[in-house]
C-alpha positions as CSV (number, residue, x, y, z in Angstrom):
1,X,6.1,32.3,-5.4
2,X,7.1,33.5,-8.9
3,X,4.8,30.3,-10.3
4,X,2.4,30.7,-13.0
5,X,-1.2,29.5,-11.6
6,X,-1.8,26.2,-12.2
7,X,-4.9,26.4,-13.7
8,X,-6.3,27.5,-17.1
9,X,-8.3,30.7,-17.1
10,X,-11.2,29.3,-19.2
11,X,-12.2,26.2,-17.1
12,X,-15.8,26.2,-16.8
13,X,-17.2,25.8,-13.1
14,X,-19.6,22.9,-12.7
15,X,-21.4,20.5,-10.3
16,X,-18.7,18.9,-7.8
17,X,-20.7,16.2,-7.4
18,X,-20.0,14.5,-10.5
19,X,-16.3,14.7,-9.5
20,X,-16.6,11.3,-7.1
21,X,-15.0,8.5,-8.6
22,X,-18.6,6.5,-7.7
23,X,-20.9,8.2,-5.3
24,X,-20.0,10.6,-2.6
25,X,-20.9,8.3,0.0
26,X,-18.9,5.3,-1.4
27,X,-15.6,7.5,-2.3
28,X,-15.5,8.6,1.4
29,X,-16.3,5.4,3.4
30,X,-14.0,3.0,1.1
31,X,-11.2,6.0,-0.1
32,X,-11.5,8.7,1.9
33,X,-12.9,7.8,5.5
34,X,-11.7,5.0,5.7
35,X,-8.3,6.4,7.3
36,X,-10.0,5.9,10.5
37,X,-8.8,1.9,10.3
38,X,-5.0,3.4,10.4
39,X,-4.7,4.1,14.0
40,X,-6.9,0.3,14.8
41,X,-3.3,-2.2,14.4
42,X,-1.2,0.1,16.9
43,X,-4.0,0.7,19.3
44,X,-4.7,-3.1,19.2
45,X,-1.1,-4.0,20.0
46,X,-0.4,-1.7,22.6
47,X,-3.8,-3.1,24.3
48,X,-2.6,-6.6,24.1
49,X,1.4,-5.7,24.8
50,X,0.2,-4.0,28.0
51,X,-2.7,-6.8,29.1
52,X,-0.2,-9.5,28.9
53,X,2.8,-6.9,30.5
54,X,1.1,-6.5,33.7
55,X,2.6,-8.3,36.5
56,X,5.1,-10.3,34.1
57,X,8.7,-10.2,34.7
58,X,11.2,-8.1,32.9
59,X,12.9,-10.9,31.4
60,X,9.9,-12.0,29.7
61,X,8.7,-8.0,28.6
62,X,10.4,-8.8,24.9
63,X,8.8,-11.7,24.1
64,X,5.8,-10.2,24.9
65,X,6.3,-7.2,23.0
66,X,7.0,-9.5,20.1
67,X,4.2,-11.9,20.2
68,X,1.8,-9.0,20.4
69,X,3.4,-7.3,17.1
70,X,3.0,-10.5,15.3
71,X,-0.3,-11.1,16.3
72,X,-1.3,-8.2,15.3
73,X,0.7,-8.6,11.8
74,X,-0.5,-12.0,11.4
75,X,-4.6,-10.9,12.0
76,X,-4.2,-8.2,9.3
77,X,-2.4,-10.5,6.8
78,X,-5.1,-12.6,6.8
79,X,-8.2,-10.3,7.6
80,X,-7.4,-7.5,4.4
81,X,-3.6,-7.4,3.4
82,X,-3.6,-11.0,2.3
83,X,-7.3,-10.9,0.4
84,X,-5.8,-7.8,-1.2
85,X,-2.5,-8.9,-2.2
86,X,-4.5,-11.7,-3.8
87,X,-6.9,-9.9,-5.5
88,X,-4.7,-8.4,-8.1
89,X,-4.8,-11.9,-9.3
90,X,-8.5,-11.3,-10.1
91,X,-7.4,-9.1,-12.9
92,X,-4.2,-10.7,-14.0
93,X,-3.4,-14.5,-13.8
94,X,-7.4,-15.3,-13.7
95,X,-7.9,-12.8,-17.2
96,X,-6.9,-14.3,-20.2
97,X,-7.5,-10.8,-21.7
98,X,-4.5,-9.8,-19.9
99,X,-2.5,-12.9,-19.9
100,X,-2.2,-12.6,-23.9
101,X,-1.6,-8.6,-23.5
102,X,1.4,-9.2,-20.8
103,X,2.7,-12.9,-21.3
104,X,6.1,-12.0,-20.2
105,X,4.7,-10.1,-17.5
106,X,3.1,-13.3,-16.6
107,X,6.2,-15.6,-17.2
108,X,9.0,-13.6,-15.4
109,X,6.5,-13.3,-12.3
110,X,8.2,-16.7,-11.2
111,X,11.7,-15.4,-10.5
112,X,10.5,-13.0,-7.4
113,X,9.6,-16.0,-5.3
114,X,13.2,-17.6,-6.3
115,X,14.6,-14.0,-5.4
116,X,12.5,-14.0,-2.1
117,X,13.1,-17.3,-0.5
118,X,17.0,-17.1,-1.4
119,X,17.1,-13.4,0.4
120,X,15.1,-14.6,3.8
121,X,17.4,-17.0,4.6
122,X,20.3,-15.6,3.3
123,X,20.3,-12.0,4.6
124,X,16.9,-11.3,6.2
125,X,17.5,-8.1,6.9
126,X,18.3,-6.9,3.2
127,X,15.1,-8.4,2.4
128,X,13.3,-6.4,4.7
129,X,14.8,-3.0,3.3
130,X,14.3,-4.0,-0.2
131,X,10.5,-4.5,0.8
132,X,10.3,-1.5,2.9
133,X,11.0,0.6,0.4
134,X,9.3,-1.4,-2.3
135,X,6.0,-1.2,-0.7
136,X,6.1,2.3,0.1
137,X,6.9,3.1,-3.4
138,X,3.4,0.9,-3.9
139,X,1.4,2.7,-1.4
140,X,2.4,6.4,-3.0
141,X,2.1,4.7,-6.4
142,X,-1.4,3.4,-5.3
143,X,-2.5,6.8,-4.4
144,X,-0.9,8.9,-7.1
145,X,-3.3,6.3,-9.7
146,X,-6.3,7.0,-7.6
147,X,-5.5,10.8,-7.9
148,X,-5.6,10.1,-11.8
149,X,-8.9,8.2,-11.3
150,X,-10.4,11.6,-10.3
151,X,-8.4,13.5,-12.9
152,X,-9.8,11.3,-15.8
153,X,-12.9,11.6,-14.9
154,X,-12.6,15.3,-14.3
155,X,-11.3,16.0,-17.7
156,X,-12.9,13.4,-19.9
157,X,-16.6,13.9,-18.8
158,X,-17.1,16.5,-16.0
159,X,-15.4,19.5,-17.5
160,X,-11.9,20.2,-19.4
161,X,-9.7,19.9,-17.0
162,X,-8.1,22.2,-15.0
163,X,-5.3,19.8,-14.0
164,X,-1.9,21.0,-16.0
165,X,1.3,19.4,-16.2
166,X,2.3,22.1,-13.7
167,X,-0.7,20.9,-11.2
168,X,0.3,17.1,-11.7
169,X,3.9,17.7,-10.5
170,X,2.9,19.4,-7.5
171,X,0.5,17.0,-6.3
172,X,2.9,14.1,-7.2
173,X,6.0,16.3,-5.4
174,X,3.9,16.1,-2.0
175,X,2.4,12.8,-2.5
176,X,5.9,10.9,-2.9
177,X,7.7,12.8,-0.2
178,X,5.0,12.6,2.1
179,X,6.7,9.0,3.9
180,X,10.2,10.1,3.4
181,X,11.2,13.0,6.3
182,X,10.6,10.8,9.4
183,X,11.9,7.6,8.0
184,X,15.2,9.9,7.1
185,X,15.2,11.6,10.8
186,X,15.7,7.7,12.0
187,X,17.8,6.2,9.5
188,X,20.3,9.4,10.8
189,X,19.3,8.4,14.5
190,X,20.5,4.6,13.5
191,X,17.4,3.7,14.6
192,X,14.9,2.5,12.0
193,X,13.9,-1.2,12.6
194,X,11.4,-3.2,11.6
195,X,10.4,-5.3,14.2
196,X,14.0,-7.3,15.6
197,X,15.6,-6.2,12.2
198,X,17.9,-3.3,12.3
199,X,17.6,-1.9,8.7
200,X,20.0,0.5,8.9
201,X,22.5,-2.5,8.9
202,X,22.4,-2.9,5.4
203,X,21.3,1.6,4.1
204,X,25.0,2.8,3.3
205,X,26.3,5.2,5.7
206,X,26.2,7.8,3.1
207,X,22.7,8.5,4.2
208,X,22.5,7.8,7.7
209,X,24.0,11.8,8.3
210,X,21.4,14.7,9.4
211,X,21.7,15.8,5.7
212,X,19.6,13.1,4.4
213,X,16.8,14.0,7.0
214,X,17.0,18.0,6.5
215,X,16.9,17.5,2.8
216,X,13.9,15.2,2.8
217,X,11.8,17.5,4.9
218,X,13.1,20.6,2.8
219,X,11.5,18.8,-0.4
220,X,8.8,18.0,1.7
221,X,8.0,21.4,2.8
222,X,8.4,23.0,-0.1
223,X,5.8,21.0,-1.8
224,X,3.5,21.2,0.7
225,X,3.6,25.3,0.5
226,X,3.2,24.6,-3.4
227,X,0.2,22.4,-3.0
228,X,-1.5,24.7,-0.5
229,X,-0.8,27.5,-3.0
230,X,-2.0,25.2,-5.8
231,X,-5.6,24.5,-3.9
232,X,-5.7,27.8,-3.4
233,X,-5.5,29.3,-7.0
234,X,-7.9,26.1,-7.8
235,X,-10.4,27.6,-5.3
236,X,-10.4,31.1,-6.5
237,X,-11.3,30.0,-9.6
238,X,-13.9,27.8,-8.7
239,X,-12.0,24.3,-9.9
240,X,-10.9,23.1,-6.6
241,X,-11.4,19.2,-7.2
242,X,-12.3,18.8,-3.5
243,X,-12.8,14.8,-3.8
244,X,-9.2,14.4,-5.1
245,X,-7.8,17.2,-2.4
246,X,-9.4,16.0,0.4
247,X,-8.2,12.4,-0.2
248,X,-4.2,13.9,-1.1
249,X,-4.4,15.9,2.7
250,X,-5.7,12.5,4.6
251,X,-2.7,10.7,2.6
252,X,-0.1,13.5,3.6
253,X,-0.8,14.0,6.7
254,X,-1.2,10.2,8.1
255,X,1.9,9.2,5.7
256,X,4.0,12.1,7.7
257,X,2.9,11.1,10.8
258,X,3.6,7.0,11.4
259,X,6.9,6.6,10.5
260,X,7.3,8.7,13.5
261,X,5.8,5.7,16.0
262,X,8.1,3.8,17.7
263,X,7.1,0.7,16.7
264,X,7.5,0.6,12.8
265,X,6.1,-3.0,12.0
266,X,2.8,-2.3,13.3
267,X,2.8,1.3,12.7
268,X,3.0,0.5,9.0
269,X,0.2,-2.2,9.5
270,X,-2.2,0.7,10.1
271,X,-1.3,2.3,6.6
272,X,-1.5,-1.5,5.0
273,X,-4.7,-1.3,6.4
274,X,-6.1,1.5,4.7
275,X,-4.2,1.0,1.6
276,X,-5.8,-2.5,1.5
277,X,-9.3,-1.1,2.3
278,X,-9.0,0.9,-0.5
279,X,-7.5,-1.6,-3.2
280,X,-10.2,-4.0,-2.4
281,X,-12.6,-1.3,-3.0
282,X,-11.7,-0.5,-6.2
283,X,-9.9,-3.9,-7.5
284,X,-14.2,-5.0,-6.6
285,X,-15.7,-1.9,-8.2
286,X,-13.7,-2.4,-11.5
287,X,-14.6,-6.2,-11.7
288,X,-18.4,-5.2,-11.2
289,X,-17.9,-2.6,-13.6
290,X,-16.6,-4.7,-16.3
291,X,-18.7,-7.9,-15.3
292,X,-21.7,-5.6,-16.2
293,X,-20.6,-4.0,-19.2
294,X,-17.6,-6.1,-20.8
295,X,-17.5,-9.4,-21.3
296,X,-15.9,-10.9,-18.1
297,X,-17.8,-14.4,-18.5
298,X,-15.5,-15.0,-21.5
299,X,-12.1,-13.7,-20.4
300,X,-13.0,-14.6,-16.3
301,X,-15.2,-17.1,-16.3
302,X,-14.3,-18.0,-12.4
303,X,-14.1,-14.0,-11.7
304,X,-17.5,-13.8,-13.1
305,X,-18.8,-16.3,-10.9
306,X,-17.9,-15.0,-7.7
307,X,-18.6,-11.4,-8.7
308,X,-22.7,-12.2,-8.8
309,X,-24.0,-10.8,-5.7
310,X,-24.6,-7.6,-5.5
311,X,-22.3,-6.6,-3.2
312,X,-18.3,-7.8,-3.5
313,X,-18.3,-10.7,-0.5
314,X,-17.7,-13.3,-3.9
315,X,-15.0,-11.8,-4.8
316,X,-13.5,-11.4,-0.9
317,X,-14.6,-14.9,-0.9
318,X,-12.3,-16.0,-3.8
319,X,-9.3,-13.5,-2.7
320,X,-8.9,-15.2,0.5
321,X,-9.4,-18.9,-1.0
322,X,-6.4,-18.3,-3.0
323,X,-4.1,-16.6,-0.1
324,X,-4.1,-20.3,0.8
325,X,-1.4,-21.2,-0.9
326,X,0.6,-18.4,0.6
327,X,-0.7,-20.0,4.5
328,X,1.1,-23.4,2.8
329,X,4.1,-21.9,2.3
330,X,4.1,-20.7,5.6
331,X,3.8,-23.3,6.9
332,X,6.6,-25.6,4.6
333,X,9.3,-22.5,5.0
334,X,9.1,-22.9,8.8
335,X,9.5,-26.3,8.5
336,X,12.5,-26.1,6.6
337,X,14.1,-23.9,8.9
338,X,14.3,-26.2,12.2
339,X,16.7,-28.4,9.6
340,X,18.3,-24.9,7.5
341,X,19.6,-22.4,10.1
342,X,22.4,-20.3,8.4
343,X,25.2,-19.5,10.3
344,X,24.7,-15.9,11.1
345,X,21.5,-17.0,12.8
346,X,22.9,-20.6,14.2
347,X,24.1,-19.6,18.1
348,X,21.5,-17.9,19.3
349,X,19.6,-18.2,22.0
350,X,15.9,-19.9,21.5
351,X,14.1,-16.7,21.9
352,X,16.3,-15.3,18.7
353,X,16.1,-18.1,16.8
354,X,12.4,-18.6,17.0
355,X,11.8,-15.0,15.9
356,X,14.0,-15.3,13.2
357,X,12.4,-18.6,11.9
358,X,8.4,-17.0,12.3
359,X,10.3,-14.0,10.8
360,X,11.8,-15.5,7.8
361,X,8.4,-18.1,7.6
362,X,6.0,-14.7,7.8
363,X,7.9,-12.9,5.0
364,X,8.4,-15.2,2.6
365,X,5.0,-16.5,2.6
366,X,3.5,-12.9,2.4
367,X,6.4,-11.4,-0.2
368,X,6.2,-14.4,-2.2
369,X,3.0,-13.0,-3.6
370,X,2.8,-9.7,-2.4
371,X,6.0,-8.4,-5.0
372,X,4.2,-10.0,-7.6
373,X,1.6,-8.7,-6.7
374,X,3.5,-5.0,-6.7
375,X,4.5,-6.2,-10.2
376,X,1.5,-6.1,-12.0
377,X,0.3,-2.9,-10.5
378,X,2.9,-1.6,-11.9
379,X,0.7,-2.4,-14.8
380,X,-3.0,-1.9,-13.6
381,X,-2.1,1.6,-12.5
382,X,-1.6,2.8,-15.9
383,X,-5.0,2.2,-16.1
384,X,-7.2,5.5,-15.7
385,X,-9.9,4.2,-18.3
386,X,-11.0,1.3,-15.9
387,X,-14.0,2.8,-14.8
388,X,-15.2,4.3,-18.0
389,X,-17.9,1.8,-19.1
390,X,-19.9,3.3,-16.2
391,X,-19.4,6.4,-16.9
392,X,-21.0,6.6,-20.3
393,X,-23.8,5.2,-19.2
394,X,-24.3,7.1,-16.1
């Protein structure tokens, strides 16, 4: 590879163990580890799929297969996607810090539910692509700031860093293309649905050719040779930030892997899940951080109320109050659709209809507040100083 080495030639070597982000321990059971909940949603729906498929008759098999994926979806909503959807909240609409840094920020927020609710019952399916791709855009955005995390606190108070511009772009490369192959390969198969929605009804034709697939896994590969190359050179110079590498390889390999499962909705539940572990994690650690060393009883008062034990069950208190108000609009939205049926939907059969009104009741109640919530990370993720307080007096 005619590549200059990514690294700089007078990085000194020093003790790895002040390259965690917290402790070793914590970085691998809330970060790192944790990818052992990924596998937990699909394992759990094929369980109950196959408990309540045993002995039932064929015409029933789809209902069943649909009840379980709910279930499933509706149990990690509540249990960690909607307490971390919610607790982005924690650091934006609760702090007035943040508030008078981003008003507009706060102000425009209120056109994504307008935008959501018009899309689910308008053209369901179009909503589901743009959120498809939205959130995994989130997840690889979530994990390229927690590969910063480690690189700020590599270069600003471990050693000078050996992380160049060159380094950066080849663990992005990897990172961001990591989803993409498999989810090409079926969206040229015609075949990429998200529970009873057919996404490829609404992805121009353009890319539903075997070009789109070999391209993305030609990207793919190539940066995965450059990032094995990379780790390598890092190694042999004694640099390698094994922390932040270990955490890319989990995120690679697991993102390559599930959009390869049959069953997209819950297959993608499993990632939620571990991309929800870790939010939570860290949305908790910086609100400790800064409840201990800023001055969060001022700008958070509520925050810093719920953030007084020592360990974070105020705060996952308070995150799943508020994802209340997303159960109400549940609940009002599938009201609304006995009376508002539109008329692509109107002569189906009762099977149909009553997925498409859990369907359009489910997503607008979660995207409601999940794109805003996408729409201020935008925003926190720019923010690599977060944990620095505890750094200078570690």
């Amino acid at each position: 590879m005619a590549v200059a080495a990514p690294v700089a030639p007078s990085v000194e070597r020093s003790d790895t163990s002040n390259l965690w982000l917290r402790t070793r321990r914590w970085d691998l059971m809330y970060i790192t580890f944790s990818v052992i909940v990924v596998p937990l949603p699909y394992i759990v729906y094929l369980i109950i799929r196959a408990a309540m498929q045993n002995g039932a008759p064929a015409s029933e098999l789809t209902q069943i297969d649909d009840f379980a994926r709910n279930l499933v979806n509706v149990f990690v909503g509540v249990a960690v996607g909607g307490p971390h959807m919610m607790s982005t909240f924690l650091r934006t609409g609760l702090d007035n810090n943040f508030k008078k840094r981003y008003p507009m920020l706060i102000r425009s927020s209120i056109i994504i539910p307008i935008v959501v609710v018009s899309l689910a019952f308008l053209n369901l399916t179009l909503l589901l692509t743009m959120f498809f791709f939205w959130a995994a855009l989130h997840v690889l955005h979530q994990v390229t700031f927690i590969v910063e995390l480690y690189n700020h606190k590599e270069s600003q108070y471990v050693r000078r860093s050996a992380v160049t511009a060159q380094a950066r772009l080849i663990d992005y490369a990897v990172i961001l293309t990591c989803l993409f192959p498999m989810a090409a390969f079926k969206i040229s198969q015609g075949s990429f649905d998200i529970g009873v929605n057919d996404l490829t009804s609404v992805i121009p034709e353009f890319f539903q050719q075997a070009w789109f697939f070999y391209a993305m896994t030609g990207v793919f590969l190539v940066s995965v040779g450059a990032f094995a190359w990379k780790s390598v050179e890092e190694y042999k110079h004694g640099i390698l930030n094994i922390p932040k590498t270990t955490f890319i390889l989990f995120t690679i390999t697991i993102s390559f892997i599930l959009p390869a499962l049959p069953n997209l909705d819950t297959a993608f539940q499993g990632l939620n899940t571990w991309h929800s572990f870790q939010y939570l994690a860290i949305t908790f650690y910086i609100i400790k951080v800064k409840a201990a060393y800023g001055n969060l009883n001022q700008t958070a008062p509520l925050v810093q109320r719920f953030s007084r034990s020592k360990d974070s069950r105020g705060l996952y208190l308070l995150s799943t109050i508020m994802l209340g108000g997303s159960i109400m609009v549940f609940f009002v939205v599938y009201t609304i659709s006995n009376f508002f049926v539109p008329a692509y939907i109107a002569g189906a059969d009762p099977a149909t209809l009553g997925n498409w009104r859990f369907d359009v009741s489910y997503y607008t109640a979660i995207l409601s507040f999940l794109w805003i919530h996408y729409y201020h990370d935008h925003f926190l993720f720019t923010d690599f100083e977060a944990l620095d307080d505890a750094y200078k007096t570690a």
